[in-house]
KEZABA-260221 format. One line per field, with one value per residue (C-alpha): residue number from 1; residue in one letter; x, y, z. Coordinates in pm, 1 decimal. Layout:
BEGIN
seq = NUM|...
type = a|...
X = X|...
Y = Y|...
Z = Z|...
// end
This chain:
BEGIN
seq = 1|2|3|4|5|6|7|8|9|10|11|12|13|14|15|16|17|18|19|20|21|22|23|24|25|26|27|28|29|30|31|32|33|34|35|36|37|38|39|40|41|42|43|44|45|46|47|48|49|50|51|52|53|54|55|56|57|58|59|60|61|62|63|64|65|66|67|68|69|70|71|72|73|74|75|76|77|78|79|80|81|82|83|84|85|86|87|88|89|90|91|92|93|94|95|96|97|98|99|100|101|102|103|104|105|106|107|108|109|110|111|112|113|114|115|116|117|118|119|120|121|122|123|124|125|126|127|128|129|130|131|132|133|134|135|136|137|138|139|140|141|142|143|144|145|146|147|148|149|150|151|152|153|154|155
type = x|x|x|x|x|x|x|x|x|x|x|x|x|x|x|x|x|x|x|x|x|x|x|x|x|x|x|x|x|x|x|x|x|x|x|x|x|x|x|x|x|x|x|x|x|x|x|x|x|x|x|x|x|x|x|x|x|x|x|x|x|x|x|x|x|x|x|x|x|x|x|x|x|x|x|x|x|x|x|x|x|x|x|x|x|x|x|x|x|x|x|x|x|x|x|x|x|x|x|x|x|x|x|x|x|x|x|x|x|x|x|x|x|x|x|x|x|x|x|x|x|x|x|x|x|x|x|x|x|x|x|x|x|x|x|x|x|x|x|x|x|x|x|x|x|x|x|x|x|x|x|x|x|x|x
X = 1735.2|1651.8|1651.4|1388.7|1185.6|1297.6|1217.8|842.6|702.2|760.1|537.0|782.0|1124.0|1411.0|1527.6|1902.1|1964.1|2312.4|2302.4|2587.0|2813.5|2878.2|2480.2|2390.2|2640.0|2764.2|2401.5|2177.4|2002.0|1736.6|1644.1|1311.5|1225.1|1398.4|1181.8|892.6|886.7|968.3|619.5|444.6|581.6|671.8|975.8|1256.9|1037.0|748.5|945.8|792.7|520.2|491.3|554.0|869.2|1055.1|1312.1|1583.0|1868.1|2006.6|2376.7|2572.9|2904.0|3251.4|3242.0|3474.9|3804.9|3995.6|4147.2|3986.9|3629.9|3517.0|3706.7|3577.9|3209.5|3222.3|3235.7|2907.6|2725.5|2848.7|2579.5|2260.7|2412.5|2374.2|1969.5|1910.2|1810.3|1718.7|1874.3|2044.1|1923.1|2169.0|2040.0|1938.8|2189.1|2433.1|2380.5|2384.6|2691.5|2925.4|3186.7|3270.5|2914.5|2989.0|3284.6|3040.5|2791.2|3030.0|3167.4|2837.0|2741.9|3086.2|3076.0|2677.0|2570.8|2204.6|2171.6|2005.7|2179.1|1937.9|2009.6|1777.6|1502.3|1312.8|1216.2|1285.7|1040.7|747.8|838.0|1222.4|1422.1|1741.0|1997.9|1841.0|1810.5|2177.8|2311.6|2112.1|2266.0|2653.4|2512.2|2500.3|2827.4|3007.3|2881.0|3163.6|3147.3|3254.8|3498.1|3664.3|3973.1|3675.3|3652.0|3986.3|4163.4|4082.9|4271.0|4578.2
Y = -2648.2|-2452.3|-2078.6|-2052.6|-2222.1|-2000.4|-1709.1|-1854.2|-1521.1|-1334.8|-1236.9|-1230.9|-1444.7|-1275.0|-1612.4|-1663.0|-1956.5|-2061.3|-2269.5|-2496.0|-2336.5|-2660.9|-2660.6|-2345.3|-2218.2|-2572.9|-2746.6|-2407.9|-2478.1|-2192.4|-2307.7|-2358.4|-2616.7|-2426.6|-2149.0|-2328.9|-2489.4|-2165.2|-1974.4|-2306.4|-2357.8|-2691.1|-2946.7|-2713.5|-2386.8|-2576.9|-2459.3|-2115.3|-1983.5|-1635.7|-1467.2|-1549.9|-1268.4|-1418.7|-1137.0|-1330.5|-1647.0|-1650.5|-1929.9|-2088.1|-2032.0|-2342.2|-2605.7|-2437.4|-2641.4|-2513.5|-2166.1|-2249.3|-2091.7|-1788.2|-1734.1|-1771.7|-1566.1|-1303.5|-1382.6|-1468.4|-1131.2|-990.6|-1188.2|-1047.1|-677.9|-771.9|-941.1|-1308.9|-1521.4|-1779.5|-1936.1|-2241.6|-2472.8|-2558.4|-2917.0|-3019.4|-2820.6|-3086.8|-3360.9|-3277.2|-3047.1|-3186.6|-2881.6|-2808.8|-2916.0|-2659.2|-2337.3|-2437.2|-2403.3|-2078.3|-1935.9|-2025.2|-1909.1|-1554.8|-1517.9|-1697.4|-1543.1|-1670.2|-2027.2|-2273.8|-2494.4|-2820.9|-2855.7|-2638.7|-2910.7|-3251.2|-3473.1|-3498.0|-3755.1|-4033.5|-4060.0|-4169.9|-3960.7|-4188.2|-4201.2|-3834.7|-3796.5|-4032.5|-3830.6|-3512.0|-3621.8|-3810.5|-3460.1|-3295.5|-3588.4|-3503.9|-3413.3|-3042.5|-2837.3|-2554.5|-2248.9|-2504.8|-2748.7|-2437.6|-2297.6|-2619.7|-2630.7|-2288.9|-2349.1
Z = 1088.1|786.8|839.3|611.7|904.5|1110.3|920.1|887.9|995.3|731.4|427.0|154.7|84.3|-204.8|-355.9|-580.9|-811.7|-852.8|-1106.7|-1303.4|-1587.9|-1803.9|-1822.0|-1839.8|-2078.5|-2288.4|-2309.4|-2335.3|-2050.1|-1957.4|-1612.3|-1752.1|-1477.1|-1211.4|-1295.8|-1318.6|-973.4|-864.5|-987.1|-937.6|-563.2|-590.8|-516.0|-294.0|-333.0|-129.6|171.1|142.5|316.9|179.0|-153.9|-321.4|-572.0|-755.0|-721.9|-989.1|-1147.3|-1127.8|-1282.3|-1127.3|-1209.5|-1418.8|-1301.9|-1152.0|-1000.3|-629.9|-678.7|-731.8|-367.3|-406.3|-745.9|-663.5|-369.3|-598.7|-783.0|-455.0|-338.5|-585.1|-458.3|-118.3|-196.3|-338.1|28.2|-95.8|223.6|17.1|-247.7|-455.6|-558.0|-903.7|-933.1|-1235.6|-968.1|-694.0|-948.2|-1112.1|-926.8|-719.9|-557.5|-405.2|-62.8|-64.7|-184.9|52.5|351.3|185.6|214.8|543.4|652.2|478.0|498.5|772.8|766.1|352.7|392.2|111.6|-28.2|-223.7|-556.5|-752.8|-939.6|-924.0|-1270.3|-1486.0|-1440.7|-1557.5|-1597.4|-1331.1|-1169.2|-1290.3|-1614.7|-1616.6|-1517.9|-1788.1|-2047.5|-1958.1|-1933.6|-2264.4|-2378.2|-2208.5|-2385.0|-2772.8|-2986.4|-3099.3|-3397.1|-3289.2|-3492.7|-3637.1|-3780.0|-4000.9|-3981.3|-4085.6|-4458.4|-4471.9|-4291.4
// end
């Protein structure tokens, strides 16, 4: 059971977003559609039944390998100290991180109170999730230009 539900009789919930490095950071995400199913109450923030303050965004460790808990315990810590009632697992973060399952239990282990919720936002109308998905790892996939496509000439 959600402790959200369980917390039903209060006014007013302090929300986190934990949201995914590689989309955040590499693809200039803004959470735009996080945000906006936040304000609007929709898709995971439905769940609410009072006034919801958005106390921060935090974005994961990016991908790293055997440490990935021990490094995001240390940015959860953060949305501890503000009181969230919970964390929202970004909705690229459940589509794409493979180490999700593993945070959640971390939280619920160290911060048993913090409810961990799976999503933000739905996809929008009118694409599907697997198209949506292919589209973004479309995008992870792009070849870049670094410092040595710049660099190289001179050396």
């Amino acid at each position: 059971m959600d402790k959200i539900i369980q917390k039903e009789r209060k006014s007013s919930f302090k929300i986190g977003i934990l949201t995914c490095s590689n989309i955040t950071q590499d693809l200039g995400c803004a959470s735009t559609r996080c945000l906006r199913a936040l304000n609007t109450a929709d898709s995971e923030f439905a769940r609410y039944s009072g006034n919801v303050e958005l106390v921060g965004i935090i974005n994961c460790a990016g991908c790293p390998g055997i440490f990935g808990a021990e490094k995001l315990s240390n940015r959860i810590r953060t949305l501890t100290e503000l009181n969230v009632d919970a964390i929202h697992f970004s909705s690229c973060l459940v589509d794409f991180c493979p180490n999700k399952d593993e945070y959640r239990k971390m939280i619920n282990e160290k911060y048993p109170a913090i409810d961990v919720v799976f999503g933000t936002h739905s996809y929008p109308e009118g694409i599907s999730e697997e198209t949506h998905i292919r589209a973004v790892i479309d995008l992870i996939r792009q070849p870049k230009r670094s410092m040595i496509d710049l660099m190289k000439p001179f050396i």
